[in-house]
Steps between C-alpha positions, in 0.01 A plus 500: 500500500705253662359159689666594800370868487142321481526257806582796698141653458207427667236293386270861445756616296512146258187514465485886396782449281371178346158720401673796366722233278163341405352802328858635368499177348149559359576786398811416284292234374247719353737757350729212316169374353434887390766664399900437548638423835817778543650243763393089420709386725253657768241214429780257642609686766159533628464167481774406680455734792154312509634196532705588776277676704294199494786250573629728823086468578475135479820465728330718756205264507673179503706618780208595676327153449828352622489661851127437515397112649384294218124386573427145535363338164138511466465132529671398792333627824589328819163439614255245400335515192139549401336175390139525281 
């Protein structure tokens, strides 16, 4: 699956895709520790497609905190301060 094919779904569909890549993973993981793996280039691949789901996620949400206002640090209020 292609990065640009990913970016194109919706953030239901990562995240369904990212847990179905999870347990394939899993999965592959199990059976190479078992018996012989017909395909071990699978384990990468998986991997990969991980890795990329994740990456097109984390753009999402950085975007998103872009467009958001920033909130003031937690240390600088305008008004006066509290003295003890």
């Amino acid at each position: 699956m292609k990065v640009k094919e990913l970016r194109e779904m919706s953030q239901e569909q990562l995240a369904v895709l990212l847990k179905e890549t999870i347990e394939r993973l899993f999965r592959l993981k199990l059976q190479a520790q078992t018996e012989r793996l017909d395909a071990p280039s699978e384990l990468r691949k998986h991997r990969r497609l991980i890795a990329q789901i994740k990456t097109v996620q984390r753009e999402r949400q950085r975007a998103m905190e872009a467009q958001a206002p920033a909130p003031a640090p937690a240390g600088s209020s305008p008004g006066p301060t509290p003295q003890s």
